[in-house]
PDB file of the backbone (N, CA, C, O) and the ligand in Angstrom, with CONECT records:
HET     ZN  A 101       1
ATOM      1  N   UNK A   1      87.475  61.457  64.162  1.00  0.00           N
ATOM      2  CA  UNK A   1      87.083  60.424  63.202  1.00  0.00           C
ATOM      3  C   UNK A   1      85.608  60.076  63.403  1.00  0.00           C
ATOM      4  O   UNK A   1      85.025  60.168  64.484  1.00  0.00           O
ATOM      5  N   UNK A   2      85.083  59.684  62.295  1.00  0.00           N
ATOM      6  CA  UNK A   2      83.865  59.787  62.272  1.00  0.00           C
ATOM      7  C   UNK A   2      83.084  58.099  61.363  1.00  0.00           C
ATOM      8  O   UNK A   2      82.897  57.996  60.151  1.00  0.00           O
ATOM      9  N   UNK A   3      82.760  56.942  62.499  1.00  0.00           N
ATOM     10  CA  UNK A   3      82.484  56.380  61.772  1.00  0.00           C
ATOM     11  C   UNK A   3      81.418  56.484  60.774  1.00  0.00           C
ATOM     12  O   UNK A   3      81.508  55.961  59.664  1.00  0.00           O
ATOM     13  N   UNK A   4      80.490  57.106  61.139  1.00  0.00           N
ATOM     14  CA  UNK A   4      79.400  57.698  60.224  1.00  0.00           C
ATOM     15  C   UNK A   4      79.837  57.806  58.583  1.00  0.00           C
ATOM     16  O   UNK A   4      79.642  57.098  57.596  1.00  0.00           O
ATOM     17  N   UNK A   5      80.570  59.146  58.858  1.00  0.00           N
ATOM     18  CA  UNK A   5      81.469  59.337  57.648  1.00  0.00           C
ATOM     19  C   UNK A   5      81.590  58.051  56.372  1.00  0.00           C
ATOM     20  O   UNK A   5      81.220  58.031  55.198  1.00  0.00           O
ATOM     21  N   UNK A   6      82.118  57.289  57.033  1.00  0.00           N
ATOM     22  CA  UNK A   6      82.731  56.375  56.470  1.00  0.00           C
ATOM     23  C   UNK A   6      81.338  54.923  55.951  1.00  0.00           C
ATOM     24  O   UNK A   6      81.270  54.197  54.959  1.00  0.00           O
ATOM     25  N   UNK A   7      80.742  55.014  56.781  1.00  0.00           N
ATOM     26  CA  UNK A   7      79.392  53.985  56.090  1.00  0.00           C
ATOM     27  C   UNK A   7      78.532  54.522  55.134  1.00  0.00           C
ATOM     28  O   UNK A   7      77.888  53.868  54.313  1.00  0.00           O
ATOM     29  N   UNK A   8      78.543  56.033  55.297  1.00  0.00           N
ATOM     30  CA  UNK A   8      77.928  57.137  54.082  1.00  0.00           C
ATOM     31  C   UNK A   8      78.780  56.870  52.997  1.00  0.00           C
ATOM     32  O   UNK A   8      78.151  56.408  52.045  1.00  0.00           O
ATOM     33  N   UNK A   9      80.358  57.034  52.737  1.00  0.00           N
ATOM     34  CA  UNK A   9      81.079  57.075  51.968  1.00  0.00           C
ATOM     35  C   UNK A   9      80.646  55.615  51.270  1.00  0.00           C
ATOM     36  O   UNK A   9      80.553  55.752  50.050  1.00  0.00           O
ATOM     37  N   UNK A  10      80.351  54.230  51.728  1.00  0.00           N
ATOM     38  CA  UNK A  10      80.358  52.945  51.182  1.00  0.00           C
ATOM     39  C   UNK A  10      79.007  52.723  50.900  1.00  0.00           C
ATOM     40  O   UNK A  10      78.779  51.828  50.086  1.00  0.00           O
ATOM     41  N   UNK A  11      78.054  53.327  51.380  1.00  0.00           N
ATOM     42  CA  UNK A  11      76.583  52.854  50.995  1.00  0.00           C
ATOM     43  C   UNK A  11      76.933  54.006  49.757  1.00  0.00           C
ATOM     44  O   UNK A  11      77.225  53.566  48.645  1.00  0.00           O
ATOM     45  N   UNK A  12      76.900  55.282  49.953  1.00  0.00           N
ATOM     46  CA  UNK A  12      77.023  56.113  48.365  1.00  0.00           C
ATOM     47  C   UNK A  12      77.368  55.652  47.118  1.00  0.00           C
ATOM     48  O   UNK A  12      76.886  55.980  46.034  1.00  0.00           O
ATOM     49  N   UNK A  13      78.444  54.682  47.415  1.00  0.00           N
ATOM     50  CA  UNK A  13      79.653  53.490  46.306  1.00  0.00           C
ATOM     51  C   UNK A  13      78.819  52.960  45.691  1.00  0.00           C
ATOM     52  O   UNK A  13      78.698  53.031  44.468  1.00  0.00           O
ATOM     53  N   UNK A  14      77.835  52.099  46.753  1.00  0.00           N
ATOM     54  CA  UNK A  14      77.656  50.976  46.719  1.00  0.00           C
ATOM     55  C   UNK A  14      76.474  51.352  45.690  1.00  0.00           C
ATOM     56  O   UNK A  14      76.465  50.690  44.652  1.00  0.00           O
ATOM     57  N   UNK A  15      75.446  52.362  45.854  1.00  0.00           N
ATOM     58  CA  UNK A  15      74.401  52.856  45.418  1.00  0.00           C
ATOM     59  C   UNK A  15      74.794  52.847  44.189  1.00  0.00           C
ATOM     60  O   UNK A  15      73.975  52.363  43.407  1.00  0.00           O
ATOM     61  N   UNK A  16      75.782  53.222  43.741  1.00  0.00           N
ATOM     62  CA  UNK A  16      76.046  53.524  42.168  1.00  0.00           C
ATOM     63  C   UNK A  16      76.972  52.145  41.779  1.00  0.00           C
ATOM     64  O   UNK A  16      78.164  52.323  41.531  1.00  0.00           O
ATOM     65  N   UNK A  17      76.565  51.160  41.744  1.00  0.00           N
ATOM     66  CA  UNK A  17      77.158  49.883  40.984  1.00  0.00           C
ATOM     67  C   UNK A  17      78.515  49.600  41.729  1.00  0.00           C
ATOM     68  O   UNK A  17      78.737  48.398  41.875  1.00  0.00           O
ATOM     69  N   UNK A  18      79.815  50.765  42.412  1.00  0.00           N
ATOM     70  CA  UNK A  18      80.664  50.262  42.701  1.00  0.00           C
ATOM     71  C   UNK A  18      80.677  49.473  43.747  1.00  0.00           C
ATOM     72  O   UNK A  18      79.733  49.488  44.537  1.00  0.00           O
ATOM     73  N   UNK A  19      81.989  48.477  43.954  1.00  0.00           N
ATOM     74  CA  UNK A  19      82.518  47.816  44.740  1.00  0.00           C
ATOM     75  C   UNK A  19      83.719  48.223  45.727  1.00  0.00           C
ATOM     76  O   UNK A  19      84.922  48.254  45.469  1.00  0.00           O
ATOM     77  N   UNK A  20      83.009  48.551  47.017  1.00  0.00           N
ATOM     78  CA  UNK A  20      83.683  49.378  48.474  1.00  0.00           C
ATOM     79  C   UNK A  20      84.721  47.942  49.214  1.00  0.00           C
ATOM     80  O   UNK A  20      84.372  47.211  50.141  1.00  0.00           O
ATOM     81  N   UNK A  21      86.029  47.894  48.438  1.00  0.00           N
ATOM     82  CA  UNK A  21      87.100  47.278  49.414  1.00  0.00           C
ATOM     83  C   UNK A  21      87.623  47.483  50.849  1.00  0.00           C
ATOM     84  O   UNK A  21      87.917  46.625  51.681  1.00  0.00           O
ATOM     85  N   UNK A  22      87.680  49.137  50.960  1.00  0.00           N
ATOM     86  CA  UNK A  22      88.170  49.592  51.842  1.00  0.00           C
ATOM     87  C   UNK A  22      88.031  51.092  52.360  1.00  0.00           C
ATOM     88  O   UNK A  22      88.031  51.991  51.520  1.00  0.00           O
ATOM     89  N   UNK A  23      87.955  51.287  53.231  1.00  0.00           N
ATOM     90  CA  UNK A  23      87.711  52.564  53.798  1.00  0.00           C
ATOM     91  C   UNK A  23      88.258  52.868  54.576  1.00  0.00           C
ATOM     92  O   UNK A  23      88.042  52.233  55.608  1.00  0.00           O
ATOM     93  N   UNK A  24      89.200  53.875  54.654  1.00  0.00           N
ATOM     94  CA  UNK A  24      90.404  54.737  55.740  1.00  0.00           C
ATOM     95  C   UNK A  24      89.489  55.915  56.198  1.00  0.00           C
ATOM     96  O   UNK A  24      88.539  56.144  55.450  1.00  0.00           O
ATOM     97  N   UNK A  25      89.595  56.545  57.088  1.00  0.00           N
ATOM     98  CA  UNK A  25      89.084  57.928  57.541  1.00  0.00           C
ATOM     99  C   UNK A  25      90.316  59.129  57.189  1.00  0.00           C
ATOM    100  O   UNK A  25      91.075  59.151  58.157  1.00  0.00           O
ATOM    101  N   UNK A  26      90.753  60.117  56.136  1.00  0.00           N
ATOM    102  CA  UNK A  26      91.102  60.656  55.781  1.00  0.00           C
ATOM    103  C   UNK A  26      91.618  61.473  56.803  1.00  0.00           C
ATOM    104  O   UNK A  26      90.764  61.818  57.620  1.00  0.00           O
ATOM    105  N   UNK A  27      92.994  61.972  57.045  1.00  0.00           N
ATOM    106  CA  UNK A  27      93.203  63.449  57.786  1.00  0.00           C
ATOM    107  C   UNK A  27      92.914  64.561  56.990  1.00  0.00           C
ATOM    108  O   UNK A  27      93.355  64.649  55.844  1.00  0.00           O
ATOM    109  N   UNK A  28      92.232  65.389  57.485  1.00  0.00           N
ATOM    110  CA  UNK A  28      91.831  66.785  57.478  1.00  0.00           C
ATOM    111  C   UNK A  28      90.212  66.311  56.733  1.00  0.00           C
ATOM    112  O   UNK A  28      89.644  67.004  55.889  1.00  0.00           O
ATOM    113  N   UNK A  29      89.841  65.397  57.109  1.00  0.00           N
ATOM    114  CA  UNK A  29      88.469  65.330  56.359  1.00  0.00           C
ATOM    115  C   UNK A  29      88.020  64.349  55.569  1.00  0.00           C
ATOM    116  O   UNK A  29      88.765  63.889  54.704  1.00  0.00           O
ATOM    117  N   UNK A  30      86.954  63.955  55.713  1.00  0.00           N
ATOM    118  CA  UNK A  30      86.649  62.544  54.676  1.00  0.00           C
ATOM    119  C   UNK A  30      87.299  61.221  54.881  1.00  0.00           C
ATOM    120  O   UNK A  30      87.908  60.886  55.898  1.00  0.00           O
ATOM    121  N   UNK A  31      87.101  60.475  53.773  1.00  0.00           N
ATOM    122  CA  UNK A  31      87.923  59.414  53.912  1.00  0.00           C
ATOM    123  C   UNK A  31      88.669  58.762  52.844  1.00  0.00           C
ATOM    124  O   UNK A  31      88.619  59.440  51.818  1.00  0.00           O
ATOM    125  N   UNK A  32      89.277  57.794  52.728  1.00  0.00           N
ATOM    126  CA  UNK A  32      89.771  57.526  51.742  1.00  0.00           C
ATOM    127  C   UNK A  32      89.200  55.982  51.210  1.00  0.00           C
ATOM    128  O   UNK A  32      89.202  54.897  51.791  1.00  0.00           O
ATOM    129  N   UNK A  33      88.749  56.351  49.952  1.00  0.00           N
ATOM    130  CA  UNK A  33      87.586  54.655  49.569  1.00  0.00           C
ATOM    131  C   UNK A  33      88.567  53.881  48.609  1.00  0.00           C
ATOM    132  O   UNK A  33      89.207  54.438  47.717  1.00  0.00           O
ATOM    133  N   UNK A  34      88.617  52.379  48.925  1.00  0.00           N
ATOM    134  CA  UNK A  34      89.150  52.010  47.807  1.00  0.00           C
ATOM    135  C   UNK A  34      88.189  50.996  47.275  1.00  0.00           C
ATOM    136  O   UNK A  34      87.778  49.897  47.645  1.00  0.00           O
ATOM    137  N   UNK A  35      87.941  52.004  45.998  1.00  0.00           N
ATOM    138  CA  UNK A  35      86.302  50.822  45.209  1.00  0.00           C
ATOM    139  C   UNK A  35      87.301  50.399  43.617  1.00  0.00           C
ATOM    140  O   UNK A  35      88.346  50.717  43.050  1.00  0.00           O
ATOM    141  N   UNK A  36      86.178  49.534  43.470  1.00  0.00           N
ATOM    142  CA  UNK A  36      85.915  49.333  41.850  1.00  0.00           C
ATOM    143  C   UNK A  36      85.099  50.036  41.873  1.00  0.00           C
ATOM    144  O   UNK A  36      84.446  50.351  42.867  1.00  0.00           O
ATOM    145  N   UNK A  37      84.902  50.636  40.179  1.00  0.00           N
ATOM    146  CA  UNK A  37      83.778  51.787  39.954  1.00  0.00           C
ATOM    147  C   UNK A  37      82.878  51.144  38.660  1.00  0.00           C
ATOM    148  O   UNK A  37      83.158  50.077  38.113  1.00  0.00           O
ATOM    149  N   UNK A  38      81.816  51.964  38.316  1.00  0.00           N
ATOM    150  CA  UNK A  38      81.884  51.971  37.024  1.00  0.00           C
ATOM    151  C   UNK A  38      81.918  52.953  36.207  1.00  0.00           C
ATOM    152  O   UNK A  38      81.647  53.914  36.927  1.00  0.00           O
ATOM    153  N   UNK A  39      82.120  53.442  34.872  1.00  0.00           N
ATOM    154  CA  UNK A  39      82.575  54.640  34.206  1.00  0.00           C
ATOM    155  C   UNK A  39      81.508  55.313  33.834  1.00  0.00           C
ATOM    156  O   UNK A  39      81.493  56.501  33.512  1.00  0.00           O
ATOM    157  N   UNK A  40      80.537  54.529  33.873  1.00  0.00           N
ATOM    158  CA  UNK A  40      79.029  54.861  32.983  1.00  0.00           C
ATOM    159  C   UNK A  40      78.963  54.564  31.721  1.00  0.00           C
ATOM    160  O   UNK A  40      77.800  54.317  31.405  1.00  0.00           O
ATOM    161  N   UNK A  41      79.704  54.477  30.855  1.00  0.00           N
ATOM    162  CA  UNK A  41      79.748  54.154  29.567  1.00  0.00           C
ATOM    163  C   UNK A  41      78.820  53.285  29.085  1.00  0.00           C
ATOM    164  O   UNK A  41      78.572  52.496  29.996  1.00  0.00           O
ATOM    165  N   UNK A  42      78.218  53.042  28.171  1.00  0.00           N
ATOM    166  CA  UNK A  42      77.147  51.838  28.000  1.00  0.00           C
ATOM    167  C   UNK A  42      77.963  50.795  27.205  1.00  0.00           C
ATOM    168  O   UNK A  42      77.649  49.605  27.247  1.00  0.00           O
ATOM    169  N   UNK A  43      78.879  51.187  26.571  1.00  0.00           N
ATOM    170  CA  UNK A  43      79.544  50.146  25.508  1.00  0.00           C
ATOM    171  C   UNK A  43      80.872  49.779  26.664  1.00  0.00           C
ATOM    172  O   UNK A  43      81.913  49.392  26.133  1.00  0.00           O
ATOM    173  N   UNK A  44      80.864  49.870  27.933  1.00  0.00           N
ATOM    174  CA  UNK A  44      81.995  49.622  28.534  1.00  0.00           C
ATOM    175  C   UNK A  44      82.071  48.218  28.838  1.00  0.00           C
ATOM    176  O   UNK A  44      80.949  47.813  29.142  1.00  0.00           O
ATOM    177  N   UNK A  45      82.989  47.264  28.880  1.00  0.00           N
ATOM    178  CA  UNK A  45      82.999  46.033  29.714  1.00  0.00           C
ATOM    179  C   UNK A  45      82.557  46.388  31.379  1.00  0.00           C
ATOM    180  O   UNK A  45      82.243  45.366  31.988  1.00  0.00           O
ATOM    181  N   UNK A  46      82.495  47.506  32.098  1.00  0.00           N
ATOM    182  CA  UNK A  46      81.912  47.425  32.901  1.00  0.00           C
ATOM    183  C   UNK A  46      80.691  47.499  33.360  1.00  0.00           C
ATOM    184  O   UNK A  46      80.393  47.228  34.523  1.00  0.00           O
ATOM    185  N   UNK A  47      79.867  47.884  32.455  1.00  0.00           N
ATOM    186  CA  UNK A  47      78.274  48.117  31.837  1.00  0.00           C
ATOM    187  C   UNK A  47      77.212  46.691  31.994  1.00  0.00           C
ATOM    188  O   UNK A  47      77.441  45.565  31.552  1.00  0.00           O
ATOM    189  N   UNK A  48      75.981  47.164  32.780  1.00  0.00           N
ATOM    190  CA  UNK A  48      75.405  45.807  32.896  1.00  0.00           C
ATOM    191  C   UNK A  48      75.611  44.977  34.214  1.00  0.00           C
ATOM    192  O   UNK A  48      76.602  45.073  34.939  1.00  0.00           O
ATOM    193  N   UNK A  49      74.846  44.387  34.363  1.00  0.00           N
ATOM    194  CA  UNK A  49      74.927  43.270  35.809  1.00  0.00           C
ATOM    195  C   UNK A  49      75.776  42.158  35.020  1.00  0.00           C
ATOM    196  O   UNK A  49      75.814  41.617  33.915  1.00  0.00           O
ATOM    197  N   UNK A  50      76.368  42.146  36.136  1.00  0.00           N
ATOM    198  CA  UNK A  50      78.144  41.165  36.102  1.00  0.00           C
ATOM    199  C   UNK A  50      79.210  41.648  35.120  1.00  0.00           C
ATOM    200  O   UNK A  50      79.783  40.890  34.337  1.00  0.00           O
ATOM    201  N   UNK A  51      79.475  43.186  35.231  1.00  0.00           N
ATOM    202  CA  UNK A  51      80.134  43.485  34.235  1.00  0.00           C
ATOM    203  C   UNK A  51      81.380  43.576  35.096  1.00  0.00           C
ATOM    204  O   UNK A  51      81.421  43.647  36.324  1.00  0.00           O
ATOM    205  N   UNK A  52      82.497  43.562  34.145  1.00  0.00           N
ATOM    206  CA  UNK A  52      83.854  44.279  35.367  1.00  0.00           C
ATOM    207  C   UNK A  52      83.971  45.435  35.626  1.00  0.00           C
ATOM    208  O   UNK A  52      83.952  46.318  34.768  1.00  0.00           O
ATOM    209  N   UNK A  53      84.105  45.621  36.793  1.00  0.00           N
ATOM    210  CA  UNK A  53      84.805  46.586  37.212  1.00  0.00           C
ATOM    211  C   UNK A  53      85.405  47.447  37.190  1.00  0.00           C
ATOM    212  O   UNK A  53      86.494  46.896  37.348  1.00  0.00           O
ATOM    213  N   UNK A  54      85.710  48.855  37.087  1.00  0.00           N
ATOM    214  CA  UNK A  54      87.336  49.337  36.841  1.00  0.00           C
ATOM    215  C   UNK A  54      87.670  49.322  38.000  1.00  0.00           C
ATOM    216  O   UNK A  54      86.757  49.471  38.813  1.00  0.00           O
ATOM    217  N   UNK A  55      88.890  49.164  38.459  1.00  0.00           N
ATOM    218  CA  UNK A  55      89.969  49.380  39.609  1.00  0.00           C
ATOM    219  C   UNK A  55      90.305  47.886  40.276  1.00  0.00           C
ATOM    220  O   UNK A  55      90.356  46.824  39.655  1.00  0.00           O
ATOM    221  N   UNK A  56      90.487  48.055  41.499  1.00  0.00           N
ATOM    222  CA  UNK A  56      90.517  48.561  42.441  1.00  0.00           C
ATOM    223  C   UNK A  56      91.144  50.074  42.437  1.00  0.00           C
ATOM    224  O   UNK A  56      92.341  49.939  42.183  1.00  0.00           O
ATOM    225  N   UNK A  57      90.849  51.362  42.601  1.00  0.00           N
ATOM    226  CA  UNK A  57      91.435  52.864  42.949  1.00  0.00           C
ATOM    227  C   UNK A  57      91.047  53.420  44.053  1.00  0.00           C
ATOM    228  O   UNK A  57      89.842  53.379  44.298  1.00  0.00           O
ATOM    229  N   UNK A  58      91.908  54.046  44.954  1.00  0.00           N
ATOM    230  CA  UNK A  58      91.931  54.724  46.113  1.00  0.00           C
ATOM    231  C   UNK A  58      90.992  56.547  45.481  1.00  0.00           C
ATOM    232  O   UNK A  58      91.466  57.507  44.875  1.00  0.00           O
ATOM    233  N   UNK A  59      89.993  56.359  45.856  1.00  0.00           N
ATOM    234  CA  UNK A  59      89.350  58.306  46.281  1.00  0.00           C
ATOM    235  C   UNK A  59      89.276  58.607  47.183  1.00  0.00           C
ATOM    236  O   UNK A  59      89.455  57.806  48.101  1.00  0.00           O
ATOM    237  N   UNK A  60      88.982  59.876  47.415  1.00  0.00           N
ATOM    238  CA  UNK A  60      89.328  60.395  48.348  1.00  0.00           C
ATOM    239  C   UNK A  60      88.051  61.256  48.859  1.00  0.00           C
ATOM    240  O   UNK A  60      88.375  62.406  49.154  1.00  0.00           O
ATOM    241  N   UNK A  61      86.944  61.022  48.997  1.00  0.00           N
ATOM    242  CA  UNK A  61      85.856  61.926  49.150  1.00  0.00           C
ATOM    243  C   UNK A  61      86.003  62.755  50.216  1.00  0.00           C
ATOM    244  O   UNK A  61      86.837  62.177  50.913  1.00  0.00           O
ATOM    245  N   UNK A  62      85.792  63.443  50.587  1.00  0.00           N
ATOM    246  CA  UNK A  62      84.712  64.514  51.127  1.00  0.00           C
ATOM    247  C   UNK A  62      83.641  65.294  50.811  1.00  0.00           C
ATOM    248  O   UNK A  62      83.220  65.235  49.656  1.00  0.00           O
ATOM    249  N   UNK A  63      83.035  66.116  51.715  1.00  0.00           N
ATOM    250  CA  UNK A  63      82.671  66.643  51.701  1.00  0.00           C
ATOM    251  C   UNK A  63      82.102  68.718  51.791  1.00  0.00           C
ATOM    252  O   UNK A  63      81.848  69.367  52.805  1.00  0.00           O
ATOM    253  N   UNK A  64      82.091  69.121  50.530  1.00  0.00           N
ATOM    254  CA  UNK A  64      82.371  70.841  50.495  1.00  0.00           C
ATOM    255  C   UNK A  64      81.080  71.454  49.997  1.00  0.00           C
ATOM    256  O   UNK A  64      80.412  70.937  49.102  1.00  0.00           O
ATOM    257  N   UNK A  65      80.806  72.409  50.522  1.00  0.00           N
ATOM    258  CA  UNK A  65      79.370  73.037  50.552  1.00  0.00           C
ATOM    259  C   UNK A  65      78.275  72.120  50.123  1.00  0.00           C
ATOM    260  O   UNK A  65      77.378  72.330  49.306  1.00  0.00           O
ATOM    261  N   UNK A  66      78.519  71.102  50.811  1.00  0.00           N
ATOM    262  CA  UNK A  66      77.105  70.524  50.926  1.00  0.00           C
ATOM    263  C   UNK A  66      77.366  69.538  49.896  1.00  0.00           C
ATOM    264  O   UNK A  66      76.504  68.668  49.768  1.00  0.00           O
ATOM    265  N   UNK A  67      78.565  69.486  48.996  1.00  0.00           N
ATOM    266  CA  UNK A  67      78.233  67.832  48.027  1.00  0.00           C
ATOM    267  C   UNK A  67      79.432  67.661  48.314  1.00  0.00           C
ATOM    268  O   UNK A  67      80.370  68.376  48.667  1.00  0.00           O
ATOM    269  N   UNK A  68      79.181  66.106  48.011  1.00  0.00           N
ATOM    270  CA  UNK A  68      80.854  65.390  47.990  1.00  0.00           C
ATOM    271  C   UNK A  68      81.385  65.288  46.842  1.00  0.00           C
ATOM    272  O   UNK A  68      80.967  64.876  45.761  1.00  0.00           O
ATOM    273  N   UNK A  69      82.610  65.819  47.284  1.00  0.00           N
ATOM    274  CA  UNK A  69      83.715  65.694  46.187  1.00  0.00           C
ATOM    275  C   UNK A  69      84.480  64.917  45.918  1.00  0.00           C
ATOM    276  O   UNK A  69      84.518  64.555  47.094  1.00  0.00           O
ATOM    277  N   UNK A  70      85.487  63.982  45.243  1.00  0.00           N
ATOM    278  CA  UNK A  70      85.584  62.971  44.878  1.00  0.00           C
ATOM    279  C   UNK A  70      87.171  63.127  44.002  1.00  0.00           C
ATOM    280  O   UNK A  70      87.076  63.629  42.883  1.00  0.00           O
ATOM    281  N   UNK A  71      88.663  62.698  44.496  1.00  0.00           N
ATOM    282  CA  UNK A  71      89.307  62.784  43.483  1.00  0.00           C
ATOM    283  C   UNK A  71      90.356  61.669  43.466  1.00  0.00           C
ATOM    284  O   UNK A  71      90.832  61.334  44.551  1.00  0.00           O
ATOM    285  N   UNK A  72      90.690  61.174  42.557  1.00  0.00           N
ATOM    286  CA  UNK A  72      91.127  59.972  42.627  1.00  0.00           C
ATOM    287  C   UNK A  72      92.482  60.041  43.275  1.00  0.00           C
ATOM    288  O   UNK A  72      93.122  61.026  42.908  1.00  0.00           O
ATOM    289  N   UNK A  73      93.195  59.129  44.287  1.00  0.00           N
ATOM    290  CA  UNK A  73      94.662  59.270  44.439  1.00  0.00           C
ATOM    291  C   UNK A  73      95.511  58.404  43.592  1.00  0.00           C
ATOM    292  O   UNK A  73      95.084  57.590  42.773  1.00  0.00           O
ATOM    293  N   UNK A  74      96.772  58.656  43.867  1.00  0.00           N
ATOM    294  CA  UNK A  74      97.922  57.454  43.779  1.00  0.00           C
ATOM    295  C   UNK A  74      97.326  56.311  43.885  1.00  0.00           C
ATOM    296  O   UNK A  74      96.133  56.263  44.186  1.00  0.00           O
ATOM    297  N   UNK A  75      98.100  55.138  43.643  1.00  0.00           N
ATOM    298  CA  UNK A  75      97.903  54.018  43.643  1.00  0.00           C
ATOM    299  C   UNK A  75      98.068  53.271  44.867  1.00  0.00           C
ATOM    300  O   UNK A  75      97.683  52.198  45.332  1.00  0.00           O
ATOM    301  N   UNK A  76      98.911  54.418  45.270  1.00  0.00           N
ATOM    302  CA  UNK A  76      99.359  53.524  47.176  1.00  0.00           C
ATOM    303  C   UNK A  76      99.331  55.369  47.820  1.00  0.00           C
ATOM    304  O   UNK A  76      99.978  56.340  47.427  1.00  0.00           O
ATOM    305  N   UNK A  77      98.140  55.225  49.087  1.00  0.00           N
ATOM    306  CA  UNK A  77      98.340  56.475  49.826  1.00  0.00           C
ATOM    307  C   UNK A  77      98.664  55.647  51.043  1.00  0.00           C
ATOM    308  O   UNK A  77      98.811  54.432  51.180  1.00  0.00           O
ATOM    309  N   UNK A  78      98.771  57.210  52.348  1.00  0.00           N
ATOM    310  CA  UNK A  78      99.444  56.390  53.379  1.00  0.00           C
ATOM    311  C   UNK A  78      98.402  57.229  54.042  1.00  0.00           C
ATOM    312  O   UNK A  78      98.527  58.425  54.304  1.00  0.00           O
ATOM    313  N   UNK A  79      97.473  56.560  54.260  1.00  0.00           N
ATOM    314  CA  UNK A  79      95.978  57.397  55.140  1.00  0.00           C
ATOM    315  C   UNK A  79      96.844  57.522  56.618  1.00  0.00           C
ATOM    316  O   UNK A  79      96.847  58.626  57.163  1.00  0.00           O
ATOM    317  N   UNK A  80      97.368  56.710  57.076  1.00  0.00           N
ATOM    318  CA  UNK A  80      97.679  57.275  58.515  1.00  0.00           C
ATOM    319  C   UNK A  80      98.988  57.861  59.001  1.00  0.00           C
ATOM    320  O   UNK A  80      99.338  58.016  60.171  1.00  0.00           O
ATOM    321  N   UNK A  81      99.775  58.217  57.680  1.00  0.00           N
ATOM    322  CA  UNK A  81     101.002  59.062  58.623  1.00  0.00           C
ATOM    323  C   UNK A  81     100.388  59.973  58.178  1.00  0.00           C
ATOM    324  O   UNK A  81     100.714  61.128  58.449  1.00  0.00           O
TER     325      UNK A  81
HETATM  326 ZN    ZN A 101      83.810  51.209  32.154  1.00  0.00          ZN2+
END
């Protein structure tokens, strides 16, 4: 486990408008983030300073040849069994 990992994973979030709730360290790699995001959309209610949010949603980043990859889970994972 790698705390590193995991403050990369929330400053990255954070860089792009989302909101970093939570952070698990993933088995076999990465970790598991649970942010609000935003979609990018310009006409979105999440668009803009103080816009909402989407989520709270669990991803799952890592990292593969050099970029991180990113895919959304379930609504409930179980990072540690
Ligand atoms: Zn949106």
């Amino acid at each position: 486990m790698s705390t590193k990992t995991i403050d990369e994973a929330q400053e990255r979030a954070e860089k792009k408008g989302a909101e970093v709730l939570e952070v698990e360290p993933a088995r076999g790699g990465g970790s598991y983030v649970l942010q609000k995001l935003k979609c990018g959309k310009p006409s979105c209610r999440c668009a803009g300073p103080g816009g909402e949010l989407h989520g709270p949603h669990w991803y799952h980043n890592w990292k593969m040849d050099r970029k991180t990859k990113r895919i959304k889970q379930c609504s409930t994972i179980d990072a540690k069994s």
